[in-house]
C-alpha positions as CSV (number, residue, x, y, z in Angstrom):
1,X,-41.0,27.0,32.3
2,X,-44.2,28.1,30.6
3,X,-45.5,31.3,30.8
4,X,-48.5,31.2,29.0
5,X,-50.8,28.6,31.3
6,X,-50.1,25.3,28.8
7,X,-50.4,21.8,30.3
8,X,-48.2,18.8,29.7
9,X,-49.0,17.6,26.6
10,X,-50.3,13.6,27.3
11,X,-47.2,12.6,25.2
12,X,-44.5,14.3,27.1
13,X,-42.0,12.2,26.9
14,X,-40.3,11.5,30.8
15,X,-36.7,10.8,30.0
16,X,-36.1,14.2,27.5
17,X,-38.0,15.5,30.4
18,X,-35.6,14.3,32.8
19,X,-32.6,14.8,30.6
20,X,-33.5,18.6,30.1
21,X,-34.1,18.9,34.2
22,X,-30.4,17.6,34.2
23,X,-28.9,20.3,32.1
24,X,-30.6,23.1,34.0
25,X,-29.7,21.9,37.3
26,X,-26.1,21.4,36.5
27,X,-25.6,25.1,34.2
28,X,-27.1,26.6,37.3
29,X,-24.2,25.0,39.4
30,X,-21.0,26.9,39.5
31,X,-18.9,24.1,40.5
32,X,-20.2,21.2,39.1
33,X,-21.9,18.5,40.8
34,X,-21.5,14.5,41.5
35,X,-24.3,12.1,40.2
36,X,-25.2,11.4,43.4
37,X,-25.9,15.2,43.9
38,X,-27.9,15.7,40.5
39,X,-30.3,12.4,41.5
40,X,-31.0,14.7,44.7
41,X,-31.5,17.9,43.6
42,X,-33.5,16.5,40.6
43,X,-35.3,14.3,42.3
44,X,-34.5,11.4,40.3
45,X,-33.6,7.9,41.4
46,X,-29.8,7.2,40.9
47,X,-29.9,4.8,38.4
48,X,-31.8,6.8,36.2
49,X,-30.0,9.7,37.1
50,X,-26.7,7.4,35.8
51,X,-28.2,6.7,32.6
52,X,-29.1,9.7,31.6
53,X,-25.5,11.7,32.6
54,X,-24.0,9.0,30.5
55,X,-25.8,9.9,27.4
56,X,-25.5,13.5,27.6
57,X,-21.7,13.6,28.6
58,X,-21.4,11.0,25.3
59,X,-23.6,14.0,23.1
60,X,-21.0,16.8,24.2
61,X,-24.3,18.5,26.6
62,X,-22.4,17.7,29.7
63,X,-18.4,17.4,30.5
64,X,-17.2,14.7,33.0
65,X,-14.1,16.9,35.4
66,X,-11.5,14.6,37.0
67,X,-13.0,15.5,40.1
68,X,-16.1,13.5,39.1
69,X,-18.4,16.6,39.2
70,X,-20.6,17.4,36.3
71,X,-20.5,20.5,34.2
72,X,-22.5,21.9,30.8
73,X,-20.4,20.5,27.7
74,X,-19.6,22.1,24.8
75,X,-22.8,21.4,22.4
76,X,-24.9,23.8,25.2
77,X,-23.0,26.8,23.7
78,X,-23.7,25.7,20.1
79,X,-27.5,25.6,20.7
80,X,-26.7,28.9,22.2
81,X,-25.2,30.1,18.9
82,X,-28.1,28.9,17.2
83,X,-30.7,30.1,19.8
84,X,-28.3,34.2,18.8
85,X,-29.0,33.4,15.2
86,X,-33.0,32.7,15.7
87,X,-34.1,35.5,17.4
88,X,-31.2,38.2,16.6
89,X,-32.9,41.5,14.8
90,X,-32.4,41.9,11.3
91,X,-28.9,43.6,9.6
92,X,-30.0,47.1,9.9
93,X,-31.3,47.2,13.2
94,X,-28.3,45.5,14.4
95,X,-26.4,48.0,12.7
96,X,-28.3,50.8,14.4
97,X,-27.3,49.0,17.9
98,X,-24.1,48.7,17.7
99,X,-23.8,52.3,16.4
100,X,-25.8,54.0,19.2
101,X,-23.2,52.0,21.5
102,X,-20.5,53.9,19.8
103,X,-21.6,57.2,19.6
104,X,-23.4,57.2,23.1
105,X,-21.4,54.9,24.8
106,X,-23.8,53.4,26.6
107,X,-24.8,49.4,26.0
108,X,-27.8,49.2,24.1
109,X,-30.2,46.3,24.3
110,X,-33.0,45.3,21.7
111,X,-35.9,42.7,23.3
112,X,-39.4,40.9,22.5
113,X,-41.8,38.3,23.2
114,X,-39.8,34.9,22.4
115,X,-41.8,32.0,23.1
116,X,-44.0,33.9,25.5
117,X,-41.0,35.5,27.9
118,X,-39.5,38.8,27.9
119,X,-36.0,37.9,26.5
120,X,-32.8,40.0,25.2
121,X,-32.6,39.5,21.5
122,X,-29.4,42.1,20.6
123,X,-26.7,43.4,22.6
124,X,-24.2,46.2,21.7
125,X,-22.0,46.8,25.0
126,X,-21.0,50.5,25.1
127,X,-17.5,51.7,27.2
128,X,-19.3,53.9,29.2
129,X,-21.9,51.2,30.9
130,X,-20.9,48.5,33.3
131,X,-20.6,45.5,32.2
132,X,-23.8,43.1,33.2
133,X,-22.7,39.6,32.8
134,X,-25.8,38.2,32.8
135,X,-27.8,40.8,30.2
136,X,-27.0,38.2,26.5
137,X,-28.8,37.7,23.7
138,X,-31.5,34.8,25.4
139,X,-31.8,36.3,28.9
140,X,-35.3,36.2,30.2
141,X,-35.4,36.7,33.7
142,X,-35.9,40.0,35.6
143,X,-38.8,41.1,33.5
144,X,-40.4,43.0,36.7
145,X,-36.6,44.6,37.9
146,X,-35.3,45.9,34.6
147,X,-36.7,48.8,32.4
148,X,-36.6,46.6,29.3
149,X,-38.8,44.0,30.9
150,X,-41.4,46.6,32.5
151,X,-41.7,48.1,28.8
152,X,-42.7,44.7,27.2
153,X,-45.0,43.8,30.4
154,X,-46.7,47.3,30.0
155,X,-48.0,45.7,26.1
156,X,-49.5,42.8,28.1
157,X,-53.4,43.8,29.7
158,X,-53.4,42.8,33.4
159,X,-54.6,39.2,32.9
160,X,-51.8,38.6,30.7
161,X,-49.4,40.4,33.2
162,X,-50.7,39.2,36.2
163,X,-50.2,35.4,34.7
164,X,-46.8,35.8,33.6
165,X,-45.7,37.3,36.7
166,X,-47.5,34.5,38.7
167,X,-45.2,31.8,36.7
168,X,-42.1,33.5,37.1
169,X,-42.4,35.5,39.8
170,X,-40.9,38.8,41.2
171,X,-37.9,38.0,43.4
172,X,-36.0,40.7,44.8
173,X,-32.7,41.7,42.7
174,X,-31.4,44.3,44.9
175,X,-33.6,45.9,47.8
176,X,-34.5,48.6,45.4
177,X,-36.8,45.7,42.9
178,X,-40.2,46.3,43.0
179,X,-41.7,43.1,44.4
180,X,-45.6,43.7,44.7
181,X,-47.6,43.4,42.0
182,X,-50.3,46.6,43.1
183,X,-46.9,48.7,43.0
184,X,-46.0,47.3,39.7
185,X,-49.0,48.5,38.7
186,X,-48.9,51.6,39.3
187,X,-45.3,52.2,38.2
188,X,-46.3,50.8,34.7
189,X,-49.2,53.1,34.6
190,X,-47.0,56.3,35.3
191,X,-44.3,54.7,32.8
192,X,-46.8,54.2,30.3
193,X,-48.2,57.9,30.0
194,X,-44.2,59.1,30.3
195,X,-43.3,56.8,26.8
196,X,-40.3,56.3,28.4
197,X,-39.9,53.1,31.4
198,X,-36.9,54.0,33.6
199,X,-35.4,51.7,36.7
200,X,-32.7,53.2,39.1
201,X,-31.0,50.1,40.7
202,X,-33.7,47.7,40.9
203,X,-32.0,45.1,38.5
204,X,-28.5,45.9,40.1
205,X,-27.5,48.2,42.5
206,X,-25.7,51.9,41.1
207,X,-26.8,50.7,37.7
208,X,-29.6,52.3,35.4
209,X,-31.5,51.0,32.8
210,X,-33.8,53.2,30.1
211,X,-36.4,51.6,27.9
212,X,-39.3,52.4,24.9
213,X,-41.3,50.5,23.2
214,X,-40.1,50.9,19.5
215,X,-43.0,52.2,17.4
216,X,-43.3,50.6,14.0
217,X,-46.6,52.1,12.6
218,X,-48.0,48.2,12.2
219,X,-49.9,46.4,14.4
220,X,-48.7,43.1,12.7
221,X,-45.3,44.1,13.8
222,X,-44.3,42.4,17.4
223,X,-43.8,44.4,19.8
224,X,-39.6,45.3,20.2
225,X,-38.2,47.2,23.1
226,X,-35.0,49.5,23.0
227,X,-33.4,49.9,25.7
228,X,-29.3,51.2,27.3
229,X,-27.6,50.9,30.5
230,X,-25.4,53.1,32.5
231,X,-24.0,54.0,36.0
232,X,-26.6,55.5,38.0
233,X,-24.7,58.5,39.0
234,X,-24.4,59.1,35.2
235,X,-28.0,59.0,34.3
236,X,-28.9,61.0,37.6
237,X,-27.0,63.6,36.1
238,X,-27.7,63.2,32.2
239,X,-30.9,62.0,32.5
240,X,-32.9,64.2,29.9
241,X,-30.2,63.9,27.6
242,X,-30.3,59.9,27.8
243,X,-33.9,60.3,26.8
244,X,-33.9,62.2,23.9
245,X,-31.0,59.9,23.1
246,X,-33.0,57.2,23.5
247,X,-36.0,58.3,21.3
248,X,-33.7,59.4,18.5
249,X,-32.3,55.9,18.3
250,X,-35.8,54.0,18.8
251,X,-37.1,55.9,15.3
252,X,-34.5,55.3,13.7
253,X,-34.5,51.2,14.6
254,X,-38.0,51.9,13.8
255,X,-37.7,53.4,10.6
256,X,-35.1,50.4,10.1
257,X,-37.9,47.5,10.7
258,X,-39.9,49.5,8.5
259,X,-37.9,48.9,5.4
260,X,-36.6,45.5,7.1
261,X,-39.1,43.6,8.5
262,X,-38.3,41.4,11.8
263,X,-38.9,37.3,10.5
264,X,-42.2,36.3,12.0
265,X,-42.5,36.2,15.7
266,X,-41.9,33.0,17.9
267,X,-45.2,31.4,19.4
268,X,-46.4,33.8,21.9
């Protein structure tokens, strides 16, 4: 899905199209589904639909179960690997992740701008934070419910914002997520004076999530955002601390991409 208002190109070619429609339809089922079921839910006519499950159950993108349902093969987590390797942040900053994790606690999250979405691009899971399955290196949904996402939308102006939020949309997480745009607003405005963008169970419930914009002194530099996770009761009741935790680790990362520059950006 394109975030950025980009047509079709007039060479798009149907059947990758098709084939690609496949894959996302059948990752997003949890148990599997029968070609009769992809045609449908893909719209596709059944033949087709035959045709192209063949070919990417023979490439290793899909795995045929003795049940005759569907499921993603093995070659989806190798582009995965791949897709870690692309966008992950450079040794140091990595480093400086995985060692605020330790000596907080708390998961720590690095993000940007990959191919115009707000997506995780390092994760060091801390013992102190729940785990959140779906917060990996490559997530790009949520970008309105967590912290992390409202700091990288804050760097957009409101056209910008107001597009990307019109493609992706703002569904409700939990009945905490902010779901109108005017209040988005206005959050992001306050957040933005404050330095600091904070959620309290709007991405899940009894979970809190801290963000900043990492500073890097260059405005050639693409924008990263740091940001940590943690029980809400915990941050309720450390919360100033969390903070000043926070900042301390965002100039060091900082300093970090100073002397290590992050590879150029992915299209925008």
């Amino acid at each position: 899905m394109r975030t950025d208002g980009s047509q079709a190109p007039s060479d798009l070619i149907q059947s990758v199209s098709r084939a690609l429609r496949i894959l996302e339809t059948v990752g997003r089922s949890q148990r599997g589904l029968t070609v009769k079921q992809i045609a449908r839910r893909c719209e596709l006519g059944l033949s087709t639909t035959y045709h192209l499950v063949r070919t990417l159950t023979y490439e290793g993108y899909l795995i045929r179960c003795n049940d005759g349902t569907y499921l993603p093969g093995l070659e989806v987590a190798d582009r995965f690997r791949e897709l870690s390797a692309a966008v992950r942040p450079p040794t140091d900053t990595a480093v400086g992740l995985r060692r605020a994790a330790g000596a907080t606690g708390f998961s720590h999250y690095l993000a940007r701008f990959v191919d115009g979405k707000v997506a995780i691009t390092g994760v060091a899971e801390g013992p102190r934070s729940p785990h959140l399955e779906d917060l990996i290196v490559g997530f790009d949904d949520a970008a309105h419910a967590t912290a992390i996402g409202k700091a990288l939308l804050a760097t957009l102006d409101v056209t910008h914002r107001r597009r990307y939020l019109s493609v992706v949309g703002m569904r409700p997480y939990t009945r905490s997520t902010v779901v109108d745009r005017q209040q988005l607003e206005h959050d992001l405005a306050g957040l933005r004076r404050r330095g600091t963008f904070v959620e309290r169970g709007q991405y899940r419930d009894n979970v809190a999530c801290a963000a900043t914009v990492i500073s890097t002194g260059s405005a050639e530099s693409p924008h990263m955002v740091l940001g940590c996770t943690m029980s809400l009761e915990e941050f309720q009741r450390n919360e100033p601390t969390v903070l000043n935790q926070l900042a301390t680790v965002s100039r060091s990362i900082a300093a970090a991409v100073a002397n290590n520059p992050t590879p150029p950006p992915l299209p925008l």
